[in-house]
N, C-alpha and C positions, 0 to 999 in steps of 0.2 A: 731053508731057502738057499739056494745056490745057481749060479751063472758058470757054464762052460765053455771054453774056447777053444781053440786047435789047440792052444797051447799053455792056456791058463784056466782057475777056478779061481772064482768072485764067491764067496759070501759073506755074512754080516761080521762085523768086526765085534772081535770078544775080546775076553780079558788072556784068554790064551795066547793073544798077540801082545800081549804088553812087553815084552823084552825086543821084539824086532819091529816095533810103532815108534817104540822109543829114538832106539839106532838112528831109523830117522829122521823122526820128527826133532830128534835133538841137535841133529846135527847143522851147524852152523852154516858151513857153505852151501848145503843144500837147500834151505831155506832163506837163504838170506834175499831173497826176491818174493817172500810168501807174507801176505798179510798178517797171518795168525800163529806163527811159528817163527822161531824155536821154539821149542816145551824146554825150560827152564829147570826142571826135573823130571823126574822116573815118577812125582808123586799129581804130577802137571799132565802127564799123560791117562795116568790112570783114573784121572778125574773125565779126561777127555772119554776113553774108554768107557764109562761106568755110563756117563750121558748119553754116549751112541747104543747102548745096549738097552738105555730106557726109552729111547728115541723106536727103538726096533721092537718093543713090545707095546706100544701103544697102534691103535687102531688106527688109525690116518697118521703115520709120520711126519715130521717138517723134515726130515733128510733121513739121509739113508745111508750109512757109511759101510763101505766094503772092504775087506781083507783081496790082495790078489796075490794070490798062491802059484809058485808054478812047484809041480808036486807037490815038497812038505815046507817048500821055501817062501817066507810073506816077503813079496816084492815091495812093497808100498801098498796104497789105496786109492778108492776112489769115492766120490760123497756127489749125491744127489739132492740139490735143497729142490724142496716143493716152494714155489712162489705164489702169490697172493691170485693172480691174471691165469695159473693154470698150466703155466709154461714149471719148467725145471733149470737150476744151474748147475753145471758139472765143476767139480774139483780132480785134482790128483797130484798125487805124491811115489816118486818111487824112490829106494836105497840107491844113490848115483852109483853103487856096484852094476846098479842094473840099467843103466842111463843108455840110450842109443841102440834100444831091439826091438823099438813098436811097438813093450809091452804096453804102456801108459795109452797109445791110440789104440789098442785090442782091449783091454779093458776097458775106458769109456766107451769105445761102440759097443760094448758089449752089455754095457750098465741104460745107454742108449735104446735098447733094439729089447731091454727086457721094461725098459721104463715107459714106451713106445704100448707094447702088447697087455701087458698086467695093468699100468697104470693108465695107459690112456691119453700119457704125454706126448704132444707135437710140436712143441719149441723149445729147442735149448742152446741155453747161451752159455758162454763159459768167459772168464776176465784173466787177466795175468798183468803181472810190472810188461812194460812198454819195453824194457831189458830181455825179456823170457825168452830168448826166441826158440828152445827148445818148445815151452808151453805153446808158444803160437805154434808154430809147425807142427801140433797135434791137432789144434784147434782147425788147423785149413787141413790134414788129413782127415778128418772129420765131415767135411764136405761143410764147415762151418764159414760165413765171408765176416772180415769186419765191421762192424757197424759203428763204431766211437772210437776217440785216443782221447780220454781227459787226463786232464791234473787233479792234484787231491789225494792219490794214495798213499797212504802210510801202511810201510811194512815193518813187522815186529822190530825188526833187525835193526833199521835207521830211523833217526829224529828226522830225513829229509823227504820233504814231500814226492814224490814218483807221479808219471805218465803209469794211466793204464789201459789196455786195451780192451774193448768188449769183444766178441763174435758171437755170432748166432745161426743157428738154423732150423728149417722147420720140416720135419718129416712127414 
């Protein structure tokens, strides 16, 4: 399975990826706004990894995680959760080497527009710290609008609770 772009390749995320997942799922400032990250080890990752791969060979997925490749280079990812209602939630992460080139809005529309056609999907919504405004300004490149700012978030990184924001949109 594989997603093409003008500029990038999406497919399932493997153990092949585990030294450039790691870069930066581990890295501090780049998540430090991410609920589920840092990965705390190279052995934290590859747990992550092993569960996306069993996730991918099962018949109905609950998500779907993607490697994005430009060439032979893993920019970051992107994850698809299946929700209960039939809708989808997007995630993504890219190497801040790669911060500020659309890749992260061309890979989700792109995880979008195959989740759309194969899956059947017409609502996705996506969250970020209320701080993200990179995250957000993918979310409204996305053609997504806000829908919520609650409190309540706890991200790996801090004991303190965060604003977060929802958006969504329906294709």
């Amino acid at each position: 399975m594989q997603i093409t772009t003008t500029r990038l390749t999406l497919r399932p995320l493997t153990m092949d990826c585990l030294e450039a997942t790691h870069a930066y799922a581990s890295d501090r400032e780049a998540t430090r706004l991410m609920c589920f990250l840092p990965n705390d080890s190279i052995g934290e990752t590859e747990a992550f990894i092993r569960d996306a791969e069993a996730e991918w060979a099962k018949e109905r997925p609950s998500r779907y995680e993607f490697a994005i490749l430009l060439g032979e280079v893993q920019l970051g990812g992107v994850t698809l959760f299946m929700l209960e209602d039939g809708s989808a939630e997007l995630g993504w992460i890219l190497d801040r080497r790669h911060w500020g080139r659309g890749y992260a809005t061309e890979a989700a529309r792109a995880v979008m527009g195959w989740a759309r056609d194969d899956l059947g999907i017409r609502r996705f919504i996506a969250q970020c710290d209320a701080e993200n405004d990179a995250s957000r300004r993918v979310m409204e490149r996305l053609g997504m609008r806000r829908i919520s700012c609650t409190g309540g978030r706890k991200n790996r990184s801090s004991d303190e609770e965060r604003m977060e924001l929802t958006y969504e949109v329906a294709l």
